[in-house]
C-alpha positions in Angstrom: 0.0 0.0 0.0 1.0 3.6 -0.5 2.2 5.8 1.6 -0.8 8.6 2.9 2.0 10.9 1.9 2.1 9.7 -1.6 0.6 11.5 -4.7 -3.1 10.4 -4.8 -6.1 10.5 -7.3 -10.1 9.4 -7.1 -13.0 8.6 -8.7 -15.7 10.1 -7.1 -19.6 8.9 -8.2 -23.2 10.0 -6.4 -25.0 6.8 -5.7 -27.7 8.0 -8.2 -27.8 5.2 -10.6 -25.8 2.7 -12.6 -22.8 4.0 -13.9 -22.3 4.0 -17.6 -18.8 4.3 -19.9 -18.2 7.6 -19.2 -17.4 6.8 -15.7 -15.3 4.1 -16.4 -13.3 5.9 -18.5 -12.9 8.3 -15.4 -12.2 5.8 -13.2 -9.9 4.5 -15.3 -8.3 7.4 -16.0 -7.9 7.9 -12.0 -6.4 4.7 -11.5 -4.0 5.1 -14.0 -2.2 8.2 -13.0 -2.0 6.9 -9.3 -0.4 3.5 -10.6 1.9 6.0 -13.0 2.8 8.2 -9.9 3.4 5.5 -7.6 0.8 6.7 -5.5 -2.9 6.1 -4.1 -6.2 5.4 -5.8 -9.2 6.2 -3.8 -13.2 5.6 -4.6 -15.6 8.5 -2.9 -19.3 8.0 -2.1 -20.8 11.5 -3.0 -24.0 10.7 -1.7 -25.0 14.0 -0.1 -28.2 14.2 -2.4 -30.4 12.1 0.2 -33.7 12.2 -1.7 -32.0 10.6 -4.7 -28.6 8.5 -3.0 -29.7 4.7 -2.9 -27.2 2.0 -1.3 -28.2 -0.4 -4.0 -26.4 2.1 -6.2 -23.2 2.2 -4.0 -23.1 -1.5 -4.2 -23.2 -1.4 -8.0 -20.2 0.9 -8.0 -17.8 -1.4 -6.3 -19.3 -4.5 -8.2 -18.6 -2.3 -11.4 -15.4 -1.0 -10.5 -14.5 -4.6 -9.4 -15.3 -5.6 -12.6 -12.9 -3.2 -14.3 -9.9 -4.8 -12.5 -9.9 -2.0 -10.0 -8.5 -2.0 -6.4 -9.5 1.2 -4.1 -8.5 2.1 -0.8 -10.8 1.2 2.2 -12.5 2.2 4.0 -14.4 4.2 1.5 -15.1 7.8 2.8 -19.1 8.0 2.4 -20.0 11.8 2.3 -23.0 11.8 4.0 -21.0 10.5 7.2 -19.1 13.3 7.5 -21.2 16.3 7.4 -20.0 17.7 10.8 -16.6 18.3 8.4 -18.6 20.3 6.0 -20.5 22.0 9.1 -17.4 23.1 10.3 -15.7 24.4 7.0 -18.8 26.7 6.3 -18.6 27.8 10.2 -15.1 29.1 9.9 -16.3 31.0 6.5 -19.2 32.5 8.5 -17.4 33.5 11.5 -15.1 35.2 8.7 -17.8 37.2 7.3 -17.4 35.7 3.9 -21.1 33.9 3.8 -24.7 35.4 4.0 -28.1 33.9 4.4 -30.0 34.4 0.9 -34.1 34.0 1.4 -34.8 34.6 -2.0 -36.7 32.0 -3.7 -35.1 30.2 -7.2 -37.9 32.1 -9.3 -37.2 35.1 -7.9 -32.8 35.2 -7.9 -33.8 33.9 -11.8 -35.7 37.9 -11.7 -32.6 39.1 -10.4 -30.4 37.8 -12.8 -32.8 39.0 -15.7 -32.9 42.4 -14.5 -29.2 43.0 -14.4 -27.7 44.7 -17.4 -27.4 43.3 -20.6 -23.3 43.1 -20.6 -23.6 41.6 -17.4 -22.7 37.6 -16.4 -26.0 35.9 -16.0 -25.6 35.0 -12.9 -26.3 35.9 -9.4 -24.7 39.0 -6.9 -26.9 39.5 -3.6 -25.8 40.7 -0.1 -27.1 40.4 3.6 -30.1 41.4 4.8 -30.2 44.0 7.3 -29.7 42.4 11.1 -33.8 43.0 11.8 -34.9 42.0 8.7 -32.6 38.8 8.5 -34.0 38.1 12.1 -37.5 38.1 11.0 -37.3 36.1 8.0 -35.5 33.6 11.0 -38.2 33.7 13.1 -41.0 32.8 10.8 -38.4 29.8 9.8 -38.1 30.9 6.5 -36.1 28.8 4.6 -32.6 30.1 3.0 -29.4 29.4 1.3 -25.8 30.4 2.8 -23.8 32.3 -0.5 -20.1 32.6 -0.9 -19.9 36.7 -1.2 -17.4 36.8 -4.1 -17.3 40.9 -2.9 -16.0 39.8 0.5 -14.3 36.6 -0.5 -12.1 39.3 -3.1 -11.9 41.7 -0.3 -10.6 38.7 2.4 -8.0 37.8 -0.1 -6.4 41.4 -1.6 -3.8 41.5 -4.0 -3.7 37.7 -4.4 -7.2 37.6 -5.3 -5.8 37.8 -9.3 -2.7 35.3 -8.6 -5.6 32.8 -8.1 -4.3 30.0 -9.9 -4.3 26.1 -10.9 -2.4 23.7 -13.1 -4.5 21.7 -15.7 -2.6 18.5 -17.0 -5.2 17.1 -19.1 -8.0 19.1 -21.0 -10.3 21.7 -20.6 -13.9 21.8 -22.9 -12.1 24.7 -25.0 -8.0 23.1 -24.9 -7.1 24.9 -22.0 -3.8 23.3 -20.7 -0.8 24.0 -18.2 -1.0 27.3 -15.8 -4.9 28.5 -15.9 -6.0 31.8 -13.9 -9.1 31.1 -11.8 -11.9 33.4 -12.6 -14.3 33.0 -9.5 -16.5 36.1 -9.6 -18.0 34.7 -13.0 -19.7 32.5 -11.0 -21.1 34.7 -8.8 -22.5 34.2 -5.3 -22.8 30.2 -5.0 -24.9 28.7 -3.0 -22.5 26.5 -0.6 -25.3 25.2 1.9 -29.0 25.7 3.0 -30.9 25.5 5.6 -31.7 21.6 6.6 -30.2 20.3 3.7 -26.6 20.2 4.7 -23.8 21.4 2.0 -23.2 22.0 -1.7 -21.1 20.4 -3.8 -18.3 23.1 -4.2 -17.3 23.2 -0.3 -18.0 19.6 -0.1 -15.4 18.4 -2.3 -12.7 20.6 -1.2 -13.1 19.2 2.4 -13.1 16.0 1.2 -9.7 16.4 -1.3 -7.7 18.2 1.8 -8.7 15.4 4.4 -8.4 12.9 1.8 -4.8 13.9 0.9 -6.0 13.8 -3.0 -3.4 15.5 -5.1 -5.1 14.9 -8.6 -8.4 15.7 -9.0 -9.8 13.5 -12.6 -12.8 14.1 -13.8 -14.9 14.8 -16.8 -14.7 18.1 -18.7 -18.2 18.9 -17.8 -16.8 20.1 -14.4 -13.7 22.5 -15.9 -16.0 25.1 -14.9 -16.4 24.5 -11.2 -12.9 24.6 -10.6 -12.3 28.4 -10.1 -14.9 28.5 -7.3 -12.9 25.6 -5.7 -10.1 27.3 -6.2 -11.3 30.1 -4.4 -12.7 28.1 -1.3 -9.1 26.2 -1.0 -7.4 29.5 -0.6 -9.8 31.1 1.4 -10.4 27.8 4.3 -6.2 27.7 3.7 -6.1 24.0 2.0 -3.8 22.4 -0.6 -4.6 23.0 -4.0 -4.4 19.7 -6.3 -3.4 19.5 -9.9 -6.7 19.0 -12.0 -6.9 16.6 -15.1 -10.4 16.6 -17.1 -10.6 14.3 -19.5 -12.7 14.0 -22.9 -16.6 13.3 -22.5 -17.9 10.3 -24.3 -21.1 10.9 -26.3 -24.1 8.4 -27.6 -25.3 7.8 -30.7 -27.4 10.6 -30.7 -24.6 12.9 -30.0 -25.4 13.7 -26.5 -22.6 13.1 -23.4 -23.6 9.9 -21.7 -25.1 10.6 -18.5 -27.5 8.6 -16.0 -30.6 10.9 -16.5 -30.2 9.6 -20.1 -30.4 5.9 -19.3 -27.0 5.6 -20.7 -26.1 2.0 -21.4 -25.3 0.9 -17.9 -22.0 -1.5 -16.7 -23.7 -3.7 -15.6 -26.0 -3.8 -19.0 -22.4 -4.4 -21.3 -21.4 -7.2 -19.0 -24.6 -8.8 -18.9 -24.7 -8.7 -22.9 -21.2 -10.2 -22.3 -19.3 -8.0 -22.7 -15.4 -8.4 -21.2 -13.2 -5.8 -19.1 -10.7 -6.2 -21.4 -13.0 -5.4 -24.7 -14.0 -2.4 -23.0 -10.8 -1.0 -21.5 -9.6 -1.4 -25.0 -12.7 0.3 -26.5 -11.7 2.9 -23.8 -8.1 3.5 -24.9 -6.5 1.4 -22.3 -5.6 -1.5 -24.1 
């Protein structure tokens, strides 16, 4: 086994349904640079989405990944049995100023963003409530989201708010390779929480990558985009920044990325039509 100091990648799928080609070829990809580096593969549960997370899912993805040949490290780090980690990540950004409560409904920030000018980014810029107001809305238990303020996020950082930086060693959607410039204001205030329903994806993962000791981040190009608010959270909660690779998306017959909402062809639907590992890793490009 690897050292927990050693360079180390993973493959990190929501228990949301069978997985497909596409996230072999992630996994796959994961596995390899962590045998190539010498260092540590490790599978993630994602399964913070508890209306659509089912452990019949999370069984499939070890029985698939089995399939494949792979070997992860265990235990397997399960998100939704860690929350108090994300809890305490989005504490130390409150008690920082650098989060806000935001009661505004989905219809109504989509208002927002319609009203602002034409040659602005469509999306979303709020700020607090004022103390009595906020306290109201609290006591009628009005429900809300907590949103990274890019304004005081920029403010917290200064001058090395435009050094904000990350190294990309496989593919972005538009080629983007090598030293990239995070951008995070274009994503505007991101929801990182709400109210009863635990965290967002954005702070959960950086938690998860720093505790983890994950060094490579690999993953699909579909999620180049994300990585500038990540970026932004690592510096501003003071964790390690990991080199990113996204890798190509695979796409159906009809043109479309494969995806679960799709009803993709599953794993588990290629080896029942008997299909072998090594047929597919070879389809794959890992012959």
């Amino acid at each position: 086994m690897s050292p927990a100091g050693a360079p180390a990648s993973r493959f990190a799928p929501s228990p949301t349904g069978l997985l497909h080609k596409g996230h072999a070829l992630s996994a796959l990809t994961a596995a390899g640079i962590a045998r190539d580096l010498g260092g540590r593969f490790i599978l993630r549960i994602e399964d913070i989405d508890a209306d659509r997370s089912r452990p019949e899912f999370e069984a499939a993805i070890c029985e698939d990944l089995a399939w494949l040949g792979l070997e992860w490290e265990a235990p397997v780090r399960r998100q939704s049995d860690h929350l108090d980690d994300y809890a305490a990540a989005l504490q130390r950004l409150r008690e920082r100023g650098l989060v806000y409560r935001c009661f505004k409904t989905r219809a109504e920030v989509l208002a927002d963003i319609g009203r602002a000018p034409h040659e602005a980014a469509p999306t979303y810029v709020g700020a607090p409530l004022a103390e009595t107001e906020e306290a109201a809305r609290l006591a009628t238990g009005q429900a809300f989201a907590w949103r990274l303020s890019m304004a005081a996020a920029r403010a917290s950082l200064g001058a090395s708010w435009d050094e904000l930086d990350f190294i990309e060693e496989g593919c972005g959607p538009n080629g983007e390779h090598g030293r990239q410039l995070a951008r995070p204001e274009a994503a505007g205030d991101v929801i990182l929480g709400r109210k009863g329903l635990g965290v967002a994806y954005h702070l959960a993962v950086v938690v998860d990558d720093a505790l983890q000791g994950v060094t490579h981040v690999v993953r699909g190009q579909d999620l180049f985009e994300a990585v500038p608010v990540q970026r932004l959270l690592q510096a501003l909660l003071d964790l390690p920044t990991p080199v990113y690779h996204h890798h190509r998306l695979l796409l159906g017959a009809d043109g479309k990325r494969l995806a679960k909402r799709e009803r993709s062809e599953t794993l588990r639907a290629l080896r029942g039509s008997g299909v072998t590992p090594a047929a597919l890793k070879a389809e794959l490009g890992f012959g």
